[in-house]
C-alpha positions as CSV (number, residue, x, y, z in Angstrom):
1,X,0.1,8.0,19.6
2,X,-0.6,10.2,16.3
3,X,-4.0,10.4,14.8
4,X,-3.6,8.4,11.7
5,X,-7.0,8.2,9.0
6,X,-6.9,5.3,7.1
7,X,-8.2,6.6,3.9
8,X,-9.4,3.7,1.7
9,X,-12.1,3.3,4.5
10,X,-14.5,5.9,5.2
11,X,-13.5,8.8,7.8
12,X,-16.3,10.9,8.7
13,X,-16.4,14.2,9.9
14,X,-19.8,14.1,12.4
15,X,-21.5,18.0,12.9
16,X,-23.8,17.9,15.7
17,X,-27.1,20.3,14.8
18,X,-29.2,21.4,17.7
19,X,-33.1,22.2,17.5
20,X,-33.2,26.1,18.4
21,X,-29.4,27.1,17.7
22,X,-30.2,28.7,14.9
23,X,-27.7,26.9,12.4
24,X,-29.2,26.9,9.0
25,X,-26.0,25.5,6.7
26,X,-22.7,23.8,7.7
27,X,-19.5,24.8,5.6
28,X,-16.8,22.3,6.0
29,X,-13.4,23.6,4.7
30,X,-10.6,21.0,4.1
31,X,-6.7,21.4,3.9
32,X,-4.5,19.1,2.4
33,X,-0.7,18.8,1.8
34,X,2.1,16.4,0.6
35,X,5.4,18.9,1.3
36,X,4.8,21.2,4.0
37,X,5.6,20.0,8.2
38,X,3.7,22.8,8.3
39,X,-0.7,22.7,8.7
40,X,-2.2,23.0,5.5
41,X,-4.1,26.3,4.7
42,X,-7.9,25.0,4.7
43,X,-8.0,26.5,1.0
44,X,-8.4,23.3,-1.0
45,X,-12.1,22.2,-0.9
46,X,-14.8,23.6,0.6
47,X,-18.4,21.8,1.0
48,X,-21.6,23.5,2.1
49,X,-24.6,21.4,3.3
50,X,-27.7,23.0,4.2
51,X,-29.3,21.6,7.6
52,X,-32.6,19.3,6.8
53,X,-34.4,19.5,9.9
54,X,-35.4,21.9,13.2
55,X,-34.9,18.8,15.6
56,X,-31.7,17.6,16.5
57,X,-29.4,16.4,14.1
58,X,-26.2,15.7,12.6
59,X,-24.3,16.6,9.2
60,X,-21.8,13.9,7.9
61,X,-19.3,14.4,5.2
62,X,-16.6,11.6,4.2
63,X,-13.2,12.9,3.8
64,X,-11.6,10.1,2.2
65,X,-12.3,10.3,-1.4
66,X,-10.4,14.1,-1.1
67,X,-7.8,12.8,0.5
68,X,-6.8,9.7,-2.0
69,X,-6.4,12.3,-4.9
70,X,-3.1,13.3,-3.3
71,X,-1.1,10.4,-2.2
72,X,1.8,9.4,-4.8
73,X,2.8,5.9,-4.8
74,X,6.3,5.7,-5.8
75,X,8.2,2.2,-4.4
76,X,12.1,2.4,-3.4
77,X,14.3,0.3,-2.7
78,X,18.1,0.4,-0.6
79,X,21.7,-1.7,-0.9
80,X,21.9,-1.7,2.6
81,X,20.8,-1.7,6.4
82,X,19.3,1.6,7.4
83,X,16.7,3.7,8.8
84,X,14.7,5.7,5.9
85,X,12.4,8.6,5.3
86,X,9.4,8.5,4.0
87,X,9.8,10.1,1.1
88,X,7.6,7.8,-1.5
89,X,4.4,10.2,-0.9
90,X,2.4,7.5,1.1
91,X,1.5,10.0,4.4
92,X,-0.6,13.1,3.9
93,X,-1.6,15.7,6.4
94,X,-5.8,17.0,6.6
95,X,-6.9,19.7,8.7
96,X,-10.3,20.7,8.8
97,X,-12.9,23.6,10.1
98,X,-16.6,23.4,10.2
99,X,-18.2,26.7,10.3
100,X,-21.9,27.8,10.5
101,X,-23.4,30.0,7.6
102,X,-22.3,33.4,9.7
103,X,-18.8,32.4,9.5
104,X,-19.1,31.2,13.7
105,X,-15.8,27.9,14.5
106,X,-17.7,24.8,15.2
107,X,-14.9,22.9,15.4
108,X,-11.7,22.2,14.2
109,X,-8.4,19.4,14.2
110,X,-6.0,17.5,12.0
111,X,-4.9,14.4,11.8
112,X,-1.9,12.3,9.3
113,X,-3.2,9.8,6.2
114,X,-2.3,6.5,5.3
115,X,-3.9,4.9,2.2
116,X,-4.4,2.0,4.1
117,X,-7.8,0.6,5.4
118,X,-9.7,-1.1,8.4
119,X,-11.5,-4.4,8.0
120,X,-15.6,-4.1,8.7
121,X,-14.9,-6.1,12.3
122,X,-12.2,-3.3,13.2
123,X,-14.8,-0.6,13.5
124,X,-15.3,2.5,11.6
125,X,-11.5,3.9,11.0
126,X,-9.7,3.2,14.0
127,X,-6.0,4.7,14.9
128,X,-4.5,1.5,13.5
129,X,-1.8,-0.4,13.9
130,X,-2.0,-0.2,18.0
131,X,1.5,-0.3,18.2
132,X,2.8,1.9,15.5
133,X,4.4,-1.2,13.7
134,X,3.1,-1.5,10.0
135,X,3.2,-4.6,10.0
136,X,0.1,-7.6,10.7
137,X,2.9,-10.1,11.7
138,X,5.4,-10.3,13.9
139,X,7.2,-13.7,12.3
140,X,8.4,-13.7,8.5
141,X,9.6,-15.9,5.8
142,X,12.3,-13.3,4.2
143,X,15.1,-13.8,1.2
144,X,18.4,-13.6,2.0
145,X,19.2,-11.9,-1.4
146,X,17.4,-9.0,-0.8
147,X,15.6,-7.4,1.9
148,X,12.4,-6.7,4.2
149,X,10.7,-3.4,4.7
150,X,8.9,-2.6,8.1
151,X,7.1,0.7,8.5
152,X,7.4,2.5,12.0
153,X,5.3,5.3,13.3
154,X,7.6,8.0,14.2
155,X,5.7,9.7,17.0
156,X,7.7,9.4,19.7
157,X,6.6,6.0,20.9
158,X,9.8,4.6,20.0
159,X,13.4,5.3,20.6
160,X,14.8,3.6,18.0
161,X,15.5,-0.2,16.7
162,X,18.3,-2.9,17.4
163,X,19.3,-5.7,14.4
164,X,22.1,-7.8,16.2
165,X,23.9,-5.2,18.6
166,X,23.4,-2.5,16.0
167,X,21.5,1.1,17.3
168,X,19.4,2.5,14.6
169,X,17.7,5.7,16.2
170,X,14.7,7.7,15.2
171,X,14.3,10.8,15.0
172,X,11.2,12.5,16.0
173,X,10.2,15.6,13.4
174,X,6.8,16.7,13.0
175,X,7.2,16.8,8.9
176,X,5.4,14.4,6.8
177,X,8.9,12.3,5.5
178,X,9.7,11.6,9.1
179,X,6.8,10.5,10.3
180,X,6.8,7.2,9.3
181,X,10.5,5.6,9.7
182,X,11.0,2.6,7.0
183,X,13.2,0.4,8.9
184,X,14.7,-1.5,5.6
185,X,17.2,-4.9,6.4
186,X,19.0,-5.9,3.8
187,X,19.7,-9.5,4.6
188,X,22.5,-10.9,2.1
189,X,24.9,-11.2,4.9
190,X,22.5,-13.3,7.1
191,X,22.9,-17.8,6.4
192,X,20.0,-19.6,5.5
193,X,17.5,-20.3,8.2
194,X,18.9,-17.6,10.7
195,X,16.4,-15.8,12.6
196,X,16.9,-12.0,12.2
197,X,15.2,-10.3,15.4
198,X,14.5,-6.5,14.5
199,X,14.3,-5.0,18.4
200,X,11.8,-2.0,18.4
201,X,13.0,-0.1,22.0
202,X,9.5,2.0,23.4
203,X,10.0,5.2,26.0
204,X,7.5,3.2,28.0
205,X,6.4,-0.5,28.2
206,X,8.0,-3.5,27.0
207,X,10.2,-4.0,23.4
208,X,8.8,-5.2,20.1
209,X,10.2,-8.2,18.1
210,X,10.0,-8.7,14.5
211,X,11.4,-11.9,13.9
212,X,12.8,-12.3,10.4
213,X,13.6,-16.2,9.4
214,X,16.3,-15.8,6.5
215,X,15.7,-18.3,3.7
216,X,18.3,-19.2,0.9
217,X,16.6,-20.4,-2.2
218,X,19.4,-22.6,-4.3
219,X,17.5,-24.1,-7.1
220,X,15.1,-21.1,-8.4
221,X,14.9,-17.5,-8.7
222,X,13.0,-15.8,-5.7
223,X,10.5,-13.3,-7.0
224,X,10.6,-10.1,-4.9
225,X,7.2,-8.3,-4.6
226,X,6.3,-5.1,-3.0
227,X,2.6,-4.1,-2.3
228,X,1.1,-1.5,-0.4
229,X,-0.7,-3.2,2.8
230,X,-3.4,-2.1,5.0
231,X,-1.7,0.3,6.6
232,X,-0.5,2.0,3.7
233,X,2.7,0.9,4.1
234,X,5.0,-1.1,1.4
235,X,5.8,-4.6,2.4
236,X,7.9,-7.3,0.8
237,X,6.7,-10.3,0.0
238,X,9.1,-13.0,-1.6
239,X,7.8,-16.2,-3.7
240,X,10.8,-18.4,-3.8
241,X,9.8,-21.4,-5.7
242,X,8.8,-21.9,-9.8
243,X,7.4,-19.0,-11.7
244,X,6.0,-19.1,-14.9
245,X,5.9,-16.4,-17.1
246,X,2.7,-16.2,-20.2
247,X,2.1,-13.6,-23.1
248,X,-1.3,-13.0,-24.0
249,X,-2.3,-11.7,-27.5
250,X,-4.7,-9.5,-28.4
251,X,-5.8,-7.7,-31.9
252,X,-8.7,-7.0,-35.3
253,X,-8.5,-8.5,-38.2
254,X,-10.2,-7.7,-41.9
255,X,-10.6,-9.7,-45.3
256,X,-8.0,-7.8,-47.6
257,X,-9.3,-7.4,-51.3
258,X,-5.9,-8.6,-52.9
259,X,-7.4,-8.6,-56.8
260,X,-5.3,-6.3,-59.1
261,X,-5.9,-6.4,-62.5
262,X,-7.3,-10.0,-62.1
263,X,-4.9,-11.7,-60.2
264,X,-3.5,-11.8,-57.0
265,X,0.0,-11.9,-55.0
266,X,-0.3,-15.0,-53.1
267,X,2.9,-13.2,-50.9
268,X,0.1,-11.0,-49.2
269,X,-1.9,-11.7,-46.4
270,X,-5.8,-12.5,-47.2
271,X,-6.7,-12.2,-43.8
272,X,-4.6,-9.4,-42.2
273,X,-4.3,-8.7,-38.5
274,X,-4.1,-4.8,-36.9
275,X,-4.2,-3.2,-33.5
276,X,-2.0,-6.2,-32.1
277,X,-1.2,-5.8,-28.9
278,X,-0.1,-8.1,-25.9
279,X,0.0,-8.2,-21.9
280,X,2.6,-10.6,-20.2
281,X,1.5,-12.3,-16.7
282,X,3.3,-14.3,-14.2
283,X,2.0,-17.0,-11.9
284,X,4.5,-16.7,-8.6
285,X,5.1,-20.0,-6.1
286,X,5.4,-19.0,-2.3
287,X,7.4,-22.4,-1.3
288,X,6.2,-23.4,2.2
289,X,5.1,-21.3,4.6
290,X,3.9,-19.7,8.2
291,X,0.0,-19.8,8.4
292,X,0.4,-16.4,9.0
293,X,1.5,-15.9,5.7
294,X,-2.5,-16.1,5.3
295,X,-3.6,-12.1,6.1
296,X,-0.4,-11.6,3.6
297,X,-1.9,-12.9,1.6
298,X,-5.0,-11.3,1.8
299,X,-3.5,-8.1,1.9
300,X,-1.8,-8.7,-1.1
301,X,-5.1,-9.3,-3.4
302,X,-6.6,-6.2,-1.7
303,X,-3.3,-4.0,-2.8
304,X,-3.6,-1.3,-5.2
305,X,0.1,-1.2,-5.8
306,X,2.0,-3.8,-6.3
307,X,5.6,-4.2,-8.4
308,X,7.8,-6.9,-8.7
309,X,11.7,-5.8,-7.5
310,X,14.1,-5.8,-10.7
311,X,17.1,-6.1,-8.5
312,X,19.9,-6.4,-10.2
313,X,18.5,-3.2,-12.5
314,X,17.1,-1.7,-9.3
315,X,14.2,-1.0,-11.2
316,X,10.4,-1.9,-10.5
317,X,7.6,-3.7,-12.3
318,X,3.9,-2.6,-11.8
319,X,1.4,-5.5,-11.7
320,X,-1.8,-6.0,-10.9
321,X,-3.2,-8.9,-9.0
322,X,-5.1,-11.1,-11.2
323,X,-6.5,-13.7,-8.1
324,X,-10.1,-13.2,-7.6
325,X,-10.5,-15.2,-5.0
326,X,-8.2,-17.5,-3.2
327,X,-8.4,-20.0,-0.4
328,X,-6.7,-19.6,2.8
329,X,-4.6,-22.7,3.4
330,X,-4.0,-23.9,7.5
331,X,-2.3,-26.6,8.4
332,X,-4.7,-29.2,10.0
333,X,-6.5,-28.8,6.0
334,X,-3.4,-29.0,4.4
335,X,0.0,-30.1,6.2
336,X,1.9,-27.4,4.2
337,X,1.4,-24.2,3.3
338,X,2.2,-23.1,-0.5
339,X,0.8,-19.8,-2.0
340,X,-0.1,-19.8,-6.0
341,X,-0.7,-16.3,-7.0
342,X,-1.1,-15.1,-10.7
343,X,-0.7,-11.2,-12.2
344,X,-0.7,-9.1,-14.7
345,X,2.4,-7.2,-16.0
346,X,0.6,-3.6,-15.7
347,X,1.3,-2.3,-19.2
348,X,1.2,-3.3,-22.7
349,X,4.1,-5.4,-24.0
350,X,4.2,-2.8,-27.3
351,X,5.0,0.5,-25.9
352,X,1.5,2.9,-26.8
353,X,2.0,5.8,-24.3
């Protein structure tokens, strides 16, 4: 399986020193690219650290903060059933060389970047997910009128996928839009409660189910939202029961001197308000749910991205999370599982850019 770096957690690059070697400064030289299949020139940032000690040591420098300046994060959305590229920015390739102050290779390697992240009990950036499914689940709730997005490591582990007798095959390419597969199901043609088993076939070992349980929602309007999860991959969550949507004021106000000539129009405003302004916010219903829905959930408040799906303008609305905290419902607490989360509409209501 490809090296992937998860770069919203630390990845360090480790430089073993020995006492007596002579090695008086490490440079480390870092490429990065967003286009090219091909390895990035290691032009883009060079560091230099001198070496502290004559004993035994080791130089350290986190990558990660380079590496998030050049992931876009542009969400997408399809009409149908397919296989899709990667094409929304969200993989970046690194190489690196560490040299010593006479120009001498210490050593060397590249690796692919997700802007995803590894909890503390997961270790210090591991080569997640283990089976090249970006995904945390392998059962979901999912709304018939739209569709469900599961991210696929295209490294050769798998051959392709299988939705209901259909073959969609993969592609291996060592470029950075084919090397995670979006497997998108668009799920208006399934009946309410179906189960909708996405077949993921491996070269070696047993398949992979995704099991997709197709829910028709008849009295409200399901709200559609993508977020960026751990893995750096965009996932669909849908709330399907009551949202409420609130507009929140903001602005200055001054005493306006109104005398003219001794008397006053009592048409005008005394008390005058500028610099109005306003931000919208939605508070989204979940409608019962998996306990799994739980690390969804939890992924969800962690997200940096997140947009609500304008489908019928096939347009997106940025948000932002506006949960702080949020208990994690099971079902021996709480016989049924129903998700309250509340955001913020991204931008101002009065257009100021």
């Amino acid at each position: 399986m490809a090296n992937i770096i998860q770069a919203r957690s630390p990845f360090y690059l480790n430089q073993p020193v020995l006492s007596g070697s002579g090695i008086t400064q490490v440079v480390f030289n870092l490429g990065i690219d967003i286009n090219s299949s091909a390895l990035p020139t290691l032009s883009d940032f060079s560091i230099v650290k001198n070496v502290p000690t004559t004993e035994d040591t080791s130089l350290v420098l986190d990558v990660s903060p380079f590496l998030r300046e050049y992931f876009r994060y542009l969400p997408f959305t399809y009409g149908d059933t397919r296989v899709a590229n990667n094409t929304y920015g969200g993989t970046v390739r690194f190489a690196y060389e560490i040299k010593d102050q006479d120009g001498a290779l210490l050593s060397s390697g590249d690796y692919y970047v997700q802007d995803g992240y590894n909890y503390f009990k997961e270790g210090n950036n591991p080569n997640l997910p283990a089976n090249g499914i970006y995904l945390s689940s392998n059962y979901y709730v999912v709304n018939k009128d739209y569709a469900f997005n599961i991210g696929v490591l295209n490294d050769g582990t798998y051959l392709g996928a299988t939705i209901g007798g259909t073959v969609y095959n993969f592609t291996v390419e060592d470029n950075l839009t084919t090397k995670v597969k979006q497997m998108w199901v668009y799920l208006n043609s399934y009946a309410d409660g179906e189960i909708v088993n996405v077949v993921f076939t491996p070269i070696v070992g047993d398949p992979v189910t995704i099991q997709l349980e197709v829910r028709e929602e008849c009295k409200y309007k399901p709200v559609n939202v993508m977020f960026l999860n751990k893995f750096g991959n965009y996932e669909i969550f849908s709330f399907f029961k009551a949202n409420q949507k609130q507009v929140k004021t903001s602005s200055d106000s001054f005493n306006a001197n109104l005398l003219s000539g001794g008397s006053y129009d009592s048409r005008l405003h005394q008390k005058q308000r500028y610099n109005v302004s306003a931000l919208e916010s939605i508070t989204m219903n979940s409608g019962y749910l998996p306990e799994s829905s739980n690390e969804r959930i939890v992924q969800l408040l962690l997200s940096e991205h997140v947009y609500i799906v304008d489908v019928e303008n096939n347009d997106f609305i940025p948000i932002n999370i506006t949960d702080s905290s949020k208990t994690l419902q099971t079902r021996v607490n709480d016989k049924v599982i129903n998700h309250t989360v509340k955001a913020e509409y991204a931008f101002n209501k009065i257009q100021s850019v």
